[in-house]
N, C-alpha and C positions, 0 to 999 in steps of 0.2 A: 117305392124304394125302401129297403128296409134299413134302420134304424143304424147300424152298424155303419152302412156305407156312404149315410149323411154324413156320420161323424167322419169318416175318412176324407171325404170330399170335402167338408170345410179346413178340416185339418192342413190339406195337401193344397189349401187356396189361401186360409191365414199365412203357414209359416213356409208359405214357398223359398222365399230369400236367403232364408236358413241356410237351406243349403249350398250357399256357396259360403266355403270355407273366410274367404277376409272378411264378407261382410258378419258372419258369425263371431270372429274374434272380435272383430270393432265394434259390434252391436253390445257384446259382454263387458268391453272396456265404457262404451256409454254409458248403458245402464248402471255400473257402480259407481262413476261420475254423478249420473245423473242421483243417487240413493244419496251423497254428502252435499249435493246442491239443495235437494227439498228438507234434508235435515238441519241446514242453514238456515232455512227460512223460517223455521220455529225458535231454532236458539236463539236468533240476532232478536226475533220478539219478541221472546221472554227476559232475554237480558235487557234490553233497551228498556218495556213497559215497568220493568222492578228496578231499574236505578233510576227513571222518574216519575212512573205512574201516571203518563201522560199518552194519550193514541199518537200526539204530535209527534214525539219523540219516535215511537215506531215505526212513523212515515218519513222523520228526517231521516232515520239507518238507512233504508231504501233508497233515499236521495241520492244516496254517495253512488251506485250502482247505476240511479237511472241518467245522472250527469254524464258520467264515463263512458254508459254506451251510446246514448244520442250524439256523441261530442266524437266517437270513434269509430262506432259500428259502419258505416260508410264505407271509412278507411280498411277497416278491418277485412271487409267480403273482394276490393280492390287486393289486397295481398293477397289473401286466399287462395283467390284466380290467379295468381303470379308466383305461388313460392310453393317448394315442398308441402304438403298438408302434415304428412307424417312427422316432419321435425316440429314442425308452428304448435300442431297440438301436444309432442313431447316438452317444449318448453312451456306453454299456456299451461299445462296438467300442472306442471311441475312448482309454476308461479303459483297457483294456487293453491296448493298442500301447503308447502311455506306458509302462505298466510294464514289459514286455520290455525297450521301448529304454534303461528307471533299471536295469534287473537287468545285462544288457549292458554298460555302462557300469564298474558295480559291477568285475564281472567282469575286462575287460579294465584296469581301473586297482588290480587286484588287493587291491580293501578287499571282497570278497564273503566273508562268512559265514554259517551256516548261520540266523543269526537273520535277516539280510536275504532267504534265500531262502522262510524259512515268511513274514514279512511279505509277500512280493510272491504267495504261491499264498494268502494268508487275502485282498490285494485282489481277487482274481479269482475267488474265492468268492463273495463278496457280490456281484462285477457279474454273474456267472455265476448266481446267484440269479436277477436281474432279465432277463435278454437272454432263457434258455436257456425258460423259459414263454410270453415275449412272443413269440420265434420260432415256438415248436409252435401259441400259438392264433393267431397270425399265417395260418400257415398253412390254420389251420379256417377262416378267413375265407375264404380266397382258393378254395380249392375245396371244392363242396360235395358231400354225396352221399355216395355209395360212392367218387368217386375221393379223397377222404379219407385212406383207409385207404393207397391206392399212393400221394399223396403221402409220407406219413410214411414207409413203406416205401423210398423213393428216396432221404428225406433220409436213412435207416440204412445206404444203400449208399452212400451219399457220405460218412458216418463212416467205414464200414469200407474204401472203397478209399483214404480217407487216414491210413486204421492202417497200410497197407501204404507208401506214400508216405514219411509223417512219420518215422517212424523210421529209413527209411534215407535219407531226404536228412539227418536230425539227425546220421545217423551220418557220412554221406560230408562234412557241413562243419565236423562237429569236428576228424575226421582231418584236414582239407583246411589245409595251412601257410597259416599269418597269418588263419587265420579260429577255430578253435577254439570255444569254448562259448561264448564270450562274443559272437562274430561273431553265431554263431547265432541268439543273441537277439536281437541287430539285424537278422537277415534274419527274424525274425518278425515284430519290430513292422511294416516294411518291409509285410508281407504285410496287417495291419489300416491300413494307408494307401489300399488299393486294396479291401480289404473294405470300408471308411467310404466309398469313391467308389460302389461300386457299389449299397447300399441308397439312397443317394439319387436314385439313377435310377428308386427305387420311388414311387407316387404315395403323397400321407401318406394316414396312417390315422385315425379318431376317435379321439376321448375314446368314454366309456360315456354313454348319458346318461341322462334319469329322476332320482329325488330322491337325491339323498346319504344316504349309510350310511357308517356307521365301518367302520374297518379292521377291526377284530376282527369288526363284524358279519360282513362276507365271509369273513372268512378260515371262522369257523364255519359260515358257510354252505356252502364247499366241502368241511370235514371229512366234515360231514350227508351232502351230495351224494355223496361216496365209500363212506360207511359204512352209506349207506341201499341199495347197489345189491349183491348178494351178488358178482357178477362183476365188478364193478368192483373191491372191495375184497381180494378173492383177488389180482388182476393188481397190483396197488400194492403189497401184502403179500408175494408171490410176489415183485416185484421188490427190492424192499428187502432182501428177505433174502437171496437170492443174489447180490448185488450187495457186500452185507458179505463175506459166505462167502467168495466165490469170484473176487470181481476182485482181489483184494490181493496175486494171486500175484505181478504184477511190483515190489513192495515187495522178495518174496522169491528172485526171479531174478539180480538182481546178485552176493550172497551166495551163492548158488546155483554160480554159474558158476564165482567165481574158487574160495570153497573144498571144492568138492564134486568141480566136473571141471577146475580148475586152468587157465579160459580168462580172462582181460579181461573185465571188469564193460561196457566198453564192446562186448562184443558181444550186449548188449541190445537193440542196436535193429534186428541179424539177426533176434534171435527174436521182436519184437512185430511183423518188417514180414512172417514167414514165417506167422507166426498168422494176418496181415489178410489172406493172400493167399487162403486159404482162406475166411475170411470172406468176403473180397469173392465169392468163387463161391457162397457160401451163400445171399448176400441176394438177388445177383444172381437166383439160379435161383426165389429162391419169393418176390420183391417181388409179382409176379405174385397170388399166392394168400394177401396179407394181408387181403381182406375176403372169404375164403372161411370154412366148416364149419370147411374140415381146418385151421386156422390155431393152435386148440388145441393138437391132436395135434401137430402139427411144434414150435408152441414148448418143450414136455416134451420130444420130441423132442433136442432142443438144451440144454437145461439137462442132460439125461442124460451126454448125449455131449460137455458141459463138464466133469461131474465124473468122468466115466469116464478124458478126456483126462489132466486135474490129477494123476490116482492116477499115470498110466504117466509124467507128467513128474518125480515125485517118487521114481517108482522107475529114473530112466533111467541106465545107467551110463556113456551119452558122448555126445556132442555131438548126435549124429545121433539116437539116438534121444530125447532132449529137443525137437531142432526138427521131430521129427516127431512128437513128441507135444503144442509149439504150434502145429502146425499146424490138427489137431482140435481142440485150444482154441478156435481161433480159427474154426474153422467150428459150434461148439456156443456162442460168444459171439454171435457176430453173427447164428444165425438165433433163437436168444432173446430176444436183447434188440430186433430188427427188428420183431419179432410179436407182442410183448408190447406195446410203444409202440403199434402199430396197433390193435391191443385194446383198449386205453387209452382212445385218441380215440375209438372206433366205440364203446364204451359208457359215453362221458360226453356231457354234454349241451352245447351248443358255447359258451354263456354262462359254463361253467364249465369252458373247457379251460385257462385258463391257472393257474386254482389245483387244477385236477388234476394236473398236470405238473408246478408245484412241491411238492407233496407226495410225487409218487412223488421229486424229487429229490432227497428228504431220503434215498435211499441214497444219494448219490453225497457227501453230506455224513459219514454214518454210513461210508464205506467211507474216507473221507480219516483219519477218529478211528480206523479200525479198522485202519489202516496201522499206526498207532504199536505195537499189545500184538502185534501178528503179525509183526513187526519185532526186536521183542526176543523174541518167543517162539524166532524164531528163531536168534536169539544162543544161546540158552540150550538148545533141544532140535535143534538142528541146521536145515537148510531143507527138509533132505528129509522129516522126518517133520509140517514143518507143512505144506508141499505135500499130504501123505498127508490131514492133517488139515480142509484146507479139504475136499479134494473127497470127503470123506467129509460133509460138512454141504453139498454141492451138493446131491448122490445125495441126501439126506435132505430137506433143503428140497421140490425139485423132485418125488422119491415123495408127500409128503406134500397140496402143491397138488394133482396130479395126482388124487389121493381126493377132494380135498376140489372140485375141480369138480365132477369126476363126482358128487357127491351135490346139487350146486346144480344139475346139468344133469338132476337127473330131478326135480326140484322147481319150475324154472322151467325151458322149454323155451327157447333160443335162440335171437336173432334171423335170420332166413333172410336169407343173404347176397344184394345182388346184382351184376349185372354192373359194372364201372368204365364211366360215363360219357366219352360221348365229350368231349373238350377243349373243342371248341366250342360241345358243351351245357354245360358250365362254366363258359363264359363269358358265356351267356346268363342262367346261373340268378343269377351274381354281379351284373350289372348287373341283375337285375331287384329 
């Protein structure tokens, strides 16, 4: 086959989803969401590490975020499946521009402290509870089928091509005279101005409807629904736990940098935008092959070759080989967590995707609380041997799943993937 019509046949199998017009508008409205969320996560640790000079203090800012979604994310995927999507995330968008533009503010009138910083990541916990479920079953709505699975696949490359963005545009407008960190945060909110424009050009969405059930009913009902599917509850379980383990490392790379290789804490946001770059080629190359077989294999795949990365970041003795040891981070993060997500969807049932998705996001609450002890651990034992430490509980996490499929995949055989529907059968099957 010649060269040309590879490139069109991966083309026409990546960005199948594209073309259905709502999920394109809502994919463009994530993405620049998603661009002031990863540029948060550098400014909140560069301002936190330079008013105390502590990795502690970095991991308490996180605290405030990971409190609020373990304490609401539950709740959050129960509304979701209950309420408009389209208003939940017009108002979540909206909660949180606001707060950039108070944290900003703070900032450049110079009364910002490290308590106003965890207040402003514990609000965005709790809206992040609410948005980040009603997004993903947003999406089960909007396309159905096997192109399913390439949606969520595309939204994970628009995460990861704004890991590589966000961080270095955070870095280039701190540096940048008269804008600083505090600029920042107003060019963030700035960014959820034109995300809140854009979901509204989406058509609204239902309520649920049928008889009324308590909140607790639901919510039990999607614990049931997770823990009654062997693979479903591996992929949630799987996630959670590497996601504690092994995402905290950028807690530990400020620390890292200035007293191990003697660089600027601010050149964190080289090493997260050098990570996404990779990532972004990762997701790119197998968005393709998230509702295939091989979809297993690659995500192990990638949890391996995260905690492999981790070990060689923790043993690096300078700069260079650090960001080339985030770099395969950063291609072992993004094809895990891209394939795991699509896994997620393809083996839950679409009534219950948005409190499936706030359950798994109870890591990302557990990994904000797991910031704080791997923060101080690394006060206390240095960064490099908790580096060493995480990705030795990757490797172990990720060996472990990996058995424990296999033994669910010769007990229950798999569902046979098939091809991604074309756009325009999507959009027939959604009007019908």
């Amino acid at each position: 086959m010649a060269s040309p019509e590879r490139a069109r046949g991966w083309a026409k199998s990546t960005f199948a989803s594209l073309g259905n017009r709502d999920y394109r508008v809502l994919w463009f409205g994530t993405s620049l969401a998603f661009l002031a969320f990863m540029m948060s996560w550098v400014v909140q640790s560069v301002v936190a590490f330079d008013l105390t000079g502590k990795n502690g203090a970095v991991g308490a800012v996180s605290l405030g975020m990971g409190v609020a979604t373990l304490a609401v994310a539950p709740f959050g995927g129960v509304i979701a499946d209950r309420v408009s999507k389209r208003r939940l995330l017009l108002v979540g968008q909206t909660v949180i521009g606001l707060t950039f533009a108070g944290v900003g503010v703070l900032i450049i009138t110079g009364a910002i402290t490290v308590a106003w910083l965890i207040a402003s990541t514990f609000v965005m916990g709790v809206v992040f509870s609410f948005i980040a479920p009603a997004r993903q079953a947003w999406i089960g709505e909007i396309l159905r089928g096997p192109a399913l699975a390439n949606g969520i696949a595309l939204q994970q490359v628009a995460m990861t091509a704004t890991r590589i963005l966000g961080p270095l545009l955070a870095a280039l407008l701190i540096a940048a005279p008269g804008v600083g960190t505090g600029g920042t945060y107003l060019a963030m909110a700035a960014m959820f101005v034109v995300v809140v424009a854009t979901l509204a050009r989406l058509p609204a969405t239902k309520s649920r409807g049928g008889a009324p059930t308590s909140v607790l009913t639901d919510l039990r009902e999607g614990v049931a629904h997770v823990t009654g599917r062997p693979r479903l509850a591996l992929l949630a379980g799987t996630f959670i736990a590497i996601v504690i383990t092994g995402y905290s490392y950028q807690v530990v790379l400020p620390g890292f940098l200035e007293n191990e290789l003697g660089r600027s804490s601010r050149d964190l946001g080289l090493l997260m935008g050098v990570g996404a770059v990779a990532g972004l080629a990762a997701t790119l190359a197998l968005a393709g092959r998230a509702g295939t077989p091989r979809a297993w294999d690659l995500m192990f795949g990638g949890g391996l070759l995260m905690g492999a990365s981790l070990a060689w970041a923790g043993l690096a003795p300078n700069f260079l080989h650090l960001a080339a040891a985030m770099f395969l981070v950063g291609a072992g993060t993004g094809t895990f967590q891209m394939l795991n997500n699509a896994l997620v969807m393809r083996e839950a049932e679409p009534a219950y995707y948005g409190r499936v998705m706030s359950l798994t996001m109870l890591a990302w609450g557990a990994n904000g609380i797991a910031g704080l002890p791997f923060g101080v651990l690394a006060d206390h034992i240095g960064e490099r041997a908790t580096l060493l430490a995480m990705a030795a509980a990757v490797v172990a996490v990720t060996a472990f799943a990996a058995a424990g499929a296999g033994a669910i995949g010769r007990l229950q055989p798999a569902h046979v993937a098939l091809p991604i529907a074309d756009p325009q059968e999507e959009r027939s099957l959604g009007s019908s």
